[in-house]
C-alpha positions in Angstrom: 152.3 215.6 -88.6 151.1 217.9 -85.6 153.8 217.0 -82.8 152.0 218.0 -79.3 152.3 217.5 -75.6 150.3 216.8 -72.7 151.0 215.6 -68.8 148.9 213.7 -67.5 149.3 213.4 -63.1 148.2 209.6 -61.9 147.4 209.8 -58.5 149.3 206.6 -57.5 152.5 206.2 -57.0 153.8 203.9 -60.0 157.3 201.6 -59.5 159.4 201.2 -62.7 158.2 198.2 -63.7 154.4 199.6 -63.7 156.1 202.9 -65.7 157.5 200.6 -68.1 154.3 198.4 -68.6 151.9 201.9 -69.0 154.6 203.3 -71.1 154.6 200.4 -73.7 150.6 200.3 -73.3 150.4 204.0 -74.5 153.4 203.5 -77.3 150.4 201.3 -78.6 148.3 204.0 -79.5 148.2 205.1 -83.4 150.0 208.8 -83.0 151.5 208.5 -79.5 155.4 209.2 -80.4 157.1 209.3 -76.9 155.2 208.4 -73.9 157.5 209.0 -70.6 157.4 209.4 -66.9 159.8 212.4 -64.9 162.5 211.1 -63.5 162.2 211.1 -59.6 158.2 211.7 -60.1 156.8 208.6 -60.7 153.3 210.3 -60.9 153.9 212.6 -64.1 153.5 211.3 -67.4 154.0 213.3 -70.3 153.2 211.9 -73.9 154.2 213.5 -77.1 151.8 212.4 -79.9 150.3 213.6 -83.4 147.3 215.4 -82.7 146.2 214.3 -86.3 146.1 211.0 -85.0 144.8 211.0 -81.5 144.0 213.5 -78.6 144.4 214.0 -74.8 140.6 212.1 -74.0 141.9 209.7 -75.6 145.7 209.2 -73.9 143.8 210.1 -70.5 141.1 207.3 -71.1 143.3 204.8 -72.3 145.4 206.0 -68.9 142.1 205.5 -66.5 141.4 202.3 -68.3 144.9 200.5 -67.2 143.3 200.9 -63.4 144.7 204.4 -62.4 143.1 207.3 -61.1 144.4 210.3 -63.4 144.2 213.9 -64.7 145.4 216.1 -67.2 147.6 218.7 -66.4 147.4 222.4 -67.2 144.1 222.0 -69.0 
């Protein structure tokens, strides 16, 4: 296991209840370990995951396909 780390910035402004649902959407994913949003910044997301199991186009798409606009950070 290959533990990694990415941010991923959704341009919209999410409430905790949308958190939540993406959160549990991403915990989904086969190698995503902790997905998690900033406290107070309801636009950053970071998600630890296995990077023998899944990558950041992946995470991002699966991101873009729940109807947000995003980006990866720092890449």
């Amino acid at each position: 296991m290959n533990i990694s780390d990415v941010m991923i910035h959704i341009n919209e402004s999410l409430s905790e209840e949308a958190q939540s649902t993406l959160e549990n959407v991403l915990r989904k994913i086969d190698g995503v370990v902790s997905p998690g949003f900033n406290k107070g910044k309801a636009h950053l997301l970071v998600i630890a995951y296995d990077t023998e199991k899944t990558n950041t186009a992946i995470l991002l798409e699966k991101t873009r396909a729940e109807g947000y606009t995003a980006q990866l950070v720092g890449m």
